[in-house]
C-alpha positions as CSV (number, residue, x, y, z in Angstrom):
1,X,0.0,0.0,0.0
2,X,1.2,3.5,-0.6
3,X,5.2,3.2,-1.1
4,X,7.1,0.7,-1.3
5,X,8.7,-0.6,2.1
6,X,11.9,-1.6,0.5
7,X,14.2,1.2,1.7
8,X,16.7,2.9,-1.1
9,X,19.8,1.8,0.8
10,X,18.5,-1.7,0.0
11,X,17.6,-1.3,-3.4
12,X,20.7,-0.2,-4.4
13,X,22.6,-2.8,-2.8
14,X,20.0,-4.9,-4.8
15,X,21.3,-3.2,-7.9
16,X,24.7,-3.5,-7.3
17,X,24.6,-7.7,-6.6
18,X,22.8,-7.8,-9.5
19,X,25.4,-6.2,-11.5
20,X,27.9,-9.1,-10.2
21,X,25.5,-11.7,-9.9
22,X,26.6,-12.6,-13.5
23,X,23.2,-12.9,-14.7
24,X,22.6,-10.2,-16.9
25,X,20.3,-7.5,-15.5
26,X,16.8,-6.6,-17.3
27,X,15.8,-3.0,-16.8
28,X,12.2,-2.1,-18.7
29,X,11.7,1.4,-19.1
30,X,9.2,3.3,-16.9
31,X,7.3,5.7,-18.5
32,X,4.4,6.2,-15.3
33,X,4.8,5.2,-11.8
34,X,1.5,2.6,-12.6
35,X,3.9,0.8,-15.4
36,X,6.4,-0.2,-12.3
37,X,4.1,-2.7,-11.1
38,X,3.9,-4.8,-14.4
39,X,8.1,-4.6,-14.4
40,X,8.3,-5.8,-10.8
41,X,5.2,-8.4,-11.3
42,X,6.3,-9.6,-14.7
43,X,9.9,-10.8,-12.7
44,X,12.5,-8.1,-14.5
45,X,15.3,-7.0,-12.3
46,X,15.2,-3.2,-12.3
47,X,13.1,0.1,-13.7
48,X,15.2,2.0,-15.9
49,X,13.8,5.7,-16.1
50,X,14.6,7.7,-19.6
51,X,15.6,10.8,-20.0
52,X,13.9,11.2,-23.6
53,X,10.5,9.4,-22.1
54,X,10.4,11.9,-19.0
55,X,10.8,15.0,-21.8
56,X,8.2,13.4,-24.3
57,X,5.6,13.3,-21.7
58,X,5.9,16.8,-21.3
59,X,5.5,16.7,-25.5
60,X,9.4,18.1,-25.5
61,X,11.9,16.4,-27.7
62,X,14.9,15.1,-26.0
63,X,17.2,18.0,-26.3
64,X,18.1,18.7,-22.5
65,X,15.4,20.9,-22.1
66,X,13.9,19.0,-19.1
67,X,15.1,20.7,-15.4
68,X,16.7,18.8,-12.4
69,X,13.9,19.5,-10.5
70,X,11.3,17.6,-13.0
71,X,13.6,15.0,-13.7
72,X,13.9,14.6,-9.7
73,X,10.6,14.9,-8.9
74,X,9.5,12.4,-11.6
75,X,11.8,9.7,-11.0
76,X,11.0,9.9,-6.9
77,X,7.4,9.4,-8.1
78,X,8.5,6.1,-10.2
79,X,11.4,4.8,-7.9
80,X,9.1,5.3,-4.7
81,X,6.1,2.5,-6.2
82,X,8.3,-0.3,-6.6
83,X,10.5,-2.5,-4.9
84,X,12.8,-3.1,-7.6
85,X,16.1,-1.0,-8.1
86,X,16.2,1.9,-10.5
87,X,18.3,3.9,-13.2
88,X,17.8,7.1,-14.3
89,X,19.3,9.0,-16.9
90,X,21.1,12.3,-15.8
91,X,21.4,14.1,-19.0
92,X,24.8,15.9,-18.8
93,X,24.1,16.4,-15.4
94,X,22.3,20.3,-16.0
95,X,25.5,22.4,-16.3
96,X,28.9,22.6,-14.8
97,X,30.8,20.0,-12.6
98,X,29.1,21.2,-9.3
99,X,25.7,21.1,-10.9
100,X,26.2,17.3,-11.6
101,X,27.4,17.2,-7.8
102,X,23.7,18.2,-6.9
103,X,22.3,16.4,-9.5
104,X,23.5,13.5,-7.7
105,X,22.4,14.8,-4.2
106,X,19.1,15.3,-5.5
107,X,18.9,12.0,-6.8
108,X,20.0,10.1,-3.6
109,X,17.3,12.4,-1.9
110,X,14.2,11.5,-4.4
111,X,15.1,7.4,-3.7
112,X,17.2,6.2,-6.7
113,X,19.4,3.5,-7.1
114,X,21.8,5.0,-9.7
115,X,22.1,7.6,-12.3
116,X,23.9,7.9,-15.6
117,X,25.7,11.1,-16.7
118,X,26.8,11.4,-20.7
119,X,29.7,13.1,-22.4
120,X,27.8,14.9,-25.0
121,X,27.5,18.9,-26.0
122,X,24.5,20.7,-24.9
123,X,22.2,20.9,-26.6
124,X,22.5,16.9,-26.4
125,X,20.8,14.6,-28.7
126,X,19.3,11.2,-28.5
127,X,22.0,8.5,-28.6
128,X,21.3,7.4,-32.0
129,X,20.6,10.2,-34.2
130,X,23.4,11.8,-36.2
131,X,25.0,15.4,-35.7
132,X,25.5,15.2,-31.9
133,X,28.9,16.6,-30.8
134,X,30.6,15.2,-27.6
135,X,32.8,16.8,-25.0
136,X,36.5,16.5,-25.0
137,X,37.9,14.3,-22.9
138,X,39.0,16.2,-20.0
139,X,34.9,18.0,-19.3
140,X,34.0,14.2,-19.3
141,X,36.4,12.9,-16.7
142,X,35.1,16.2,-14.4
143,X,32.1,15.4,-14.7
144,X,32.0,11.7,-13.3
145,X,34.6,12.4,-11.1
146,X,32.2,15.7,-9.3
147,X,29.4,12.6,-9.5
148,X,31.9,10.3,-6.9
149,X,32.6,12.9,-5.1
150,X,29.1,14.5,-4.0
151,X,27.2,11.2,-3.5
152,X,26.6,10.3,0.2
153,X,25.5,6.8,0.1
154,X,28.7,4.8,-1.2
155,X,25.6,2.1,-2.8
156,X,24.5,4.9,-5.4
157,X,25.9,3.8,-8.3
158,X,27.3,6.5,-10.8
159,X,27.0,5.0,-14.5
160,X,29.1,6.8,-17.6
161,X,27.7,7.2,-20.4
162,X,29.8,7.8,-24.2
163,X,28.4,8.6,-26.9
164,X,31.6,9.1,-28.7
165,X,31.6,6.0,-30.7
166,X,29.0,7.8,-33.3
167,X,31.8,10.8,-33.8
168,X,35.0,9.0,-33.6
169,X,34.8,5.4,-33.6
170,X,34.7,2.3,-31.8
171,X,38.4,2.6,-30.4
172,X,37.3,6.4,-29.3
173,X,34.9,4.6,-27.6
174,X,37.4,2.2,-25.9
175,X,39.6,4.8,-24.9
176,X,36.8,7.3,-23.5
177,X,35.2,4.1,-21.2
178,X,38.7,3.2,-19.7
179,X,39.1,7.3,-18.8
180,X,35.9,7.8,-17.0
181,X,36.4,4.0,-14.7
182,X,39.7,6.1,-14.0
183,X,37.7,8.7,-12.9
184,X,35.7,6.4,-11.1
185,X,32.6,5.5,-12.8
186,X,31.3,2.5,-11.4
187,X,29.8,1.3,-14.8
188,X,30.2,2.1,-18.4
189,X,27.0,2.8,-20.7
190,X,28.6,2.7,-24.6
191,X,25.9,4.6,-26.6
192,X,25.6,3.3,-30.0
193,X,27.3,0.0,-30.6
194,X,27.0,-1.2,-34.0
195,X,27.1,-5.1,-33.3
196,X,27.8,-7.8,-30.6
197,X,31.8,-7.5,-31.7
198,X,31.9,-4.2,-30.3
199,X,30.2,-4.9,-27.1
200,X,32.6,-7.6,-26.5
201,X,35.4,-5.1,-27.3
202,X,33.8,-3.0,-24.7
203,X,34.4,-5.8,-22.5
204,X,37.6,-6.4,-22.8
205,X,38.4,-2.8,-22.5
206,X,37.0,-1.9,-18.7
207,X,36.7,-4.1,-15.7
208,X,33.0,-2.5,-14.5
209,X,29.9,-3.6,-15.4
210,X,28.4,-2.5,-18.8
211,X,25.2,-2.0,-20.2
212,X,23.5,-2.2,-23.7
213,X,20.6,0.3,-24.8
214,X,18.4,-2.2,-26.7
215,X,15.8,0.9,-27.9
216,X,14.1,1.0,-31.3
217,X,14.5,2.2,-34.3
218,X,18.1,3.1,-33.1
219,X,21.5,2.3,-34.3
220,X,21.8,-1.4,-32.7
221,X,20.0,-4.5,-33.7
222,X,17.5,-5.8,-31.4
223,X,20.1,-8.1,-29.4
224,X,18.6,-10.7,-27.2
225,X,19.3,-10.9,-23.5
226,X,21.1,-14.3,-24.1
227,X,23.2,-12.6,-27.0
228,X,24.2,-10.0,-24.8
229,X,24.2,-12.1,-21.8
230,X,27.2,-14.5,-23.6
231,X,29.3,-11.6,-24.7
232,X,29.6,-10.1,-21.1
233,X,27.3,-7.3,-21.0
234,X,25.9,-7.2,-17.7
235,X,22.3,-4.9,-18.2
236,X,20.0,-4.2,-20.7
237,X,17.4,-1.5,-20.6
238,X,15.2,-0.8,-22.8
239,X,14.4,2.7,-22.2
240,X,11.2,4.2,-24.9
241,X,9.8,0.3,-25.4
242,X,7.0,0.6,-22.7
243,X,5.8,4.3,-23.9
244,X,6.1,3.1,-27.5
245,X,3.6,0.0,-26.7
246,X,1.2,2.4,-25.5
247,X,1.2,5.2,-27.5
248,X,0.0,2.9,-30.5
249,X,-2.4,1.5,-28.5
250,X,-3.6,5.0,-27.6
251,X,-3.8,6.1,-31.4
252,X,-5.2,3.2,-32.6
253,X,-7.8,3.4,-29.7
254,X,-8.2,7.0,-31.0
255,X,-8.6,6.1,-34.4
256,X,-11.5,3.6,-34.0
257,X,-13.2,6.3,-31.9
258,X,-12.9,8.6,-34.5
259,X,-14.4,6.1,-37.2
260,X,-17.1,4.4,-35.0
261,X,-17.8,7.0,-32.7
262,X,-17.8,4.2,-29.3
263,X,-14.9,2.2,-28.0
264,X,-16.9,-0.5,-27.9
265,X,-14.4,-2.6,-30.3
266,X,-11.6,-1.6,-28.4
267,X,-12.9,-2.9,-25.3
268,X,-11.5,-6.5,-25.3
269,X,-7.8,-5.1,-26.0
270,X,-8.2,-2.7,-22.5
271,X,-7.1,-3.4,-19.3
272,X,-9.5,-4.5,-16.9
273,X,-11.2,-2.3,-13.8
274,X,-10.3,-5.6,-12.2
275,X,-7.0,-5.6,-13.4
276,X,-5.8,-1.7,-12.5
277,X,-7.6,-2.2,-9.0
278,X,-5.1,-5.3,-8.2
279,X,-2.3,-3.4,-9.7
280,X,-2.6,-0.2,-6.9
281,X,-3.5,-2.5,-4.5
282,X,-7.0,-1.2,-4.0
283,X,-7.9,-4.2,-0.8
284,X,-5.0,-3.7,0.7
285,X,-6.4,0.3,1.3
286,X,-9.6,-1.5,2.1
287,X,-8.1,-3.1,4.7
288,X,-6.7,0.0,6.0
289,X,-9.8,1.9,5.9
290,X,-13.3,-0.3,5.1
291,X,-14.4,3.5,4.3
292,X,-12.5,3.6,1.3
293,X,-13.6,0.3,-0.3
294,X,-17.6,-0.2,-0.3
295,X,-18.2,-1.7,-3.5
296,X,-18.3,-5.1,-5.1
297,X,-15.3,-4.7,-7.3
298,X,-16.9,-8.6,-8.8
299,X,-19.4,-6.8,-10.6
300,X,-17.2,-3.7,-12.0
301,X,-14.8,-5.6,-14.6
């Protein structure tokens, strides 16, 4: 009922066996607090929580125009209704080194388990489109290295993120990952991989964990979890999927509302009354309050 009761301390020690469990870690991406309980009841590992989902739902493209304070507030709101552990993305961490510092403090604050920070220009870019610039080598390493430095709870993991191998290369790439472990990144997110070769070079090249983006219409094929799983990539999110799903259901809903003027055709496709009242849990407020709960939720499916 309400929150979770799994404290954040936990969860992020969660996350971080997980990571060395050697069992590659699933991470669905969030796109409402609601869709948290089907990750955590379906049996995935984690909640990932996008940058480029938490912009479109305010109907912004993902150009770093969200604020700490939205991205904070939001992800407190989806890390606070599960149990499971949860990434979000940082952006470029909203300005200078000592604003990723806060970034990180406010992160800790809202509940998270980790966050990533990337090492591309502002304004950034999604991770596969062209034309995005990244930062030189030196502003990356300062930023993850203010990230170690401000978190309080040694458990919060701090993820890098690259995007370089879509400017320079894969061997760019390589070189970038190994400079932010230096700095002390506790995991390496290479943006962009063009096949499974390069995400066992990737491997080879850092001794953290490292995680694929498996998102659509993007610059990767559409890897398995066992494909990724046998060449030593340790998570997998799959950060727009989840809002994706849904948005075509909406439209299409849309569409045959528009052309038959009832949902009555869509009606078998929906989600149950039934179905959403299990999902928040609605007895277990009955239970708390027979006040609340005074119908017969049998005959309201």
């Amino acid at each position: 009922m309400l929150h979770s009761h799994v404290t954040a301390s936990d969860k992020r020690a969660a996350f971080r066996a997980g990571l060395s469990s050697g069992t590659i870690q699933r991470f669905p991406g969030a796109f409402t607090p609601l869709s948290t309980r089907l990750i955590q009841e379906k049996g995935f590992e984690g909640v990932y929580i996008s940058g480029a989902v938490m912009a479109n739902e305010l109907g912004l493209p993902d150009i770093g125009l969200t604020t700490l304070s939205e991205v904070a507030q939001r992800g407190g709101q989806i890390a606070r209704t599960t149990d499971l552990p949860t990434l979000i993305d940082g952006d470029t961490g909203f300005g200078e080194p000592m604003n990723v510092a806060r970034t990180v403090q406010m992160l800790e604050d809202a509940g998270l388990s980790g966050v990533h920070f990337e090492d591309q220009v502002n304004p950034k870019r999604c991770g596969h489109l062209d034309g995005k610039d990244v930062v030189d080598e030196q502003t990356a390493v300062k930023r993850i290295r203010a990230a170690v430095q401000a978190r309080r709870d040694p458990d919060f993991l701090i993820m890098a993120r690259t995007d370089i191998r879509g400017v320079d290369g894969l061997q760019a790439s390589l070189d970038r990952a190994k400079a932010l472990v230096d700095a002390g990144a506790d995991a390496i997110f290479a943006e962009a991989m063009a096949d499974l070769t390069e995400f066992e070079a990737m491997r080879a090249a850092v001794d953290v964990p490292i995680l694929a983006n498996m998102t659509e219409f993007g610059k990767s094929d559409l890897f398995t979890v066992q494909q990724l799983q046998d060449v030593g990539v340790n998570m997998v999110i799959f950060p727009v999927s989840l809002l994706r799903i849904a948005m075509g259901a909406i439209e299409r809903g849309l569409d045959a509302l528009a052309a038959e003027g009832s949902l009555q055709s869509q009606v078998p496709t929906m989600q149950t009354r039934a179905r959403l009242y299990e999902l928040v849990d609605y007895s277990a407020y009955a239970a708390f309050d027979e006040g609340v709960f005074t119908f017969d939720l049998s005959t309201n499916r």
